[in-house]
C-alpha positions in Angstrom: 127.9 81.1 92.8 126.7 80.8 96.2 127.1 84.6 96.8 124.9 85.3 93.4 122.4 82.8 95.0 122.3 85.1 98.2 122.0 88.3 96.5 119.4 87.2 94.0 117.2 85.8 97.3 117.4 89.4 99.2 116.2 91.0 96.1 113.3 88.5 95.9 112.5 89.4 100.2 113.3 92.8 99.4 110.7 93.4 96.1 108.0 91.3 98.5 108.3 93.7 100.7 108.3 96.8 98.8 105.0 95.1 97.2 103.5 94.7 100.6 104.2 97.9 101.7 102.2 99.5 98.9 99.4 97.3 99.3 99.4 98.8 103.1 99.7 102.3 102.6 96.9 101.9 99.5 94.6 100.1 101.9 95.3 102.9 104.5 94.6 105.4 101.8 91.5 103.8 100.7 90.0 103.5 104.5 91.0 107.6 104.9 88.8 108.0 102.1 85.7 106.2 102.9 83.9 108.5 104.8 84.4 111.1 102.6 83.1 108.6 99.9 79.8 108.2 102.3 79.6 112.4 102.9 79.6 112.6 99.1 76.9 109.8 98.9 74.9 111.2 101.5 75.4 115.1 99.3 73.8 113.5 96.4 70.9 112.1 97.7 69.9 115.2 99.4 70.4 116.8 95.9 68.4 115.1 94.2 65.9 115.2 96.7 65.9 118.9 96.7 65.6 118.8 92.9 62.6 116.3 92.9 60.6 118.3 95.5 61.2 121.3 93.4 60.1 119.7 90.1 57.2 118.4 92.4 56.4 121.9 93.2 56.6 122.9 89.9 54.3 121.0 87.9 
Protein backbone atom coordinates (compact mmCIF):
# COMPACT_ATOMS: atom_id res chain seq x y z
CA UNK A 1 0.00 0.00 0.00
CA UNK A 2 2.66 2.31 0.81
CA UNK A 3 4.25 1.94 -2.62
CA UNK A 4 0.62 2.87 -4.32
CA UNK A 5 0.77 5.87 -1.86
CA UNK A 6 4.18 7.00 -3.40
CA UNK A 7 3.27 6.47 -6.94
CA UNK A 8 -0.10 8.16 -6.64
CA UNK A 9 1.90 11.44 -4.94
CA UNK A 10 4.60 11.70 -7.92
CA UNK A 11 1.72 11.71 -10.31
CA UNK A 12 0.01 14.50 -8.29
CA UNK A 13 3.93 16.69 -8.34
CA UNK A 14 4.26 15.48 -11.75
CA UNK A 15 0.59 16.78 -13.30
CA UNK A 16 1.48 20.24 -11.02
CA UNK A 17 4.11 20.63 -12.85
CA UNK A 18 3.06 19.81 -16.33
CA UNK A 19 0.17 22.50 -15.37
CA UNK A 20 2.82 25.03 -14.48
CA UNK A 21 4.73 24.55 -17.27
CA UNK A 22 1.91 25.51 -19.65
CA UNK A 23 0.87 28.31 -17.78
CA UNK A 24 4.71 29.59 -18.39
CA UNK A 25 5.19 28.99 -21.85
CA UNK A 26 1.42 30.55 -22.44
CA UNK A 27 2.45 33.64 -20.52
CA UNK A 28 5.75 33.68 -22.52
CA UNK A 29 3.58 33.37 -25.71
CA UNK A 30 1.25 35.94 -24.66
CA UNK A 31 4.23 38.69 -23.74
CA UNK A 32 5.82 37.72 -27.53
CA UNK A 33 2.64 38.79 -28.82
CA UNK A 34 2.01 42.10 -27.21
CA UNK A 35 3.79 44.25 -29.33
CA UNK A 36 2.48 42.97 -32.23
CA UNK A 37 -1.01 43.45 -30.49
CA UNK A 38 0.11 47.34 -29.98
CA UNK A 39 1.62 47.58 -34.02
CA UNK A 40 -1.86 46.24 -34.97
CA UNK A 41 -3.55 48.84 -32.63
CA UNK A 42 -1.46 51.56 -33.67
CA UNK A 43 -2.40 50.25 -37.83
CA UNK A 44 -5.95 50.79 -37.11
CA UNK A 45 -6.00 54.06 -35.81
CA UNK A 46 -3.99 55.42 -38.64
CA UNK A 47 -6.66 53.73 -40.86
CA UNK A 48 -9.27 55.09 -39.72
CA UNK A 49 -7.78 58.32 -39.65
CA UNK A 50 -6.86 58.11 -43.20
CA UNK A 51 -10.52 57.12 -43.94
CA UNK A 52 -12.05 60.05 -41.85
CA UNK A 53 -9.78 62.74 -43.53
CA UNK A 54 -10.83 61.33 -46.78
CA UNK A 55 -14.58 61.33 -46.06
CA UNK A 56 -13.72 64.93 -44.72
CA UNK A 57 -12.38 65.78 -47.96
CA UNK A 58 -15.11 64.47 -49.67
CA UNK A 59 -18.10 65.98 -48.48
Amino acid sequence: MKRDEHICHLETKLSKLEDATKKILESRSISKQEPKIEQLKLSIKENLLKKNMFMYRKG
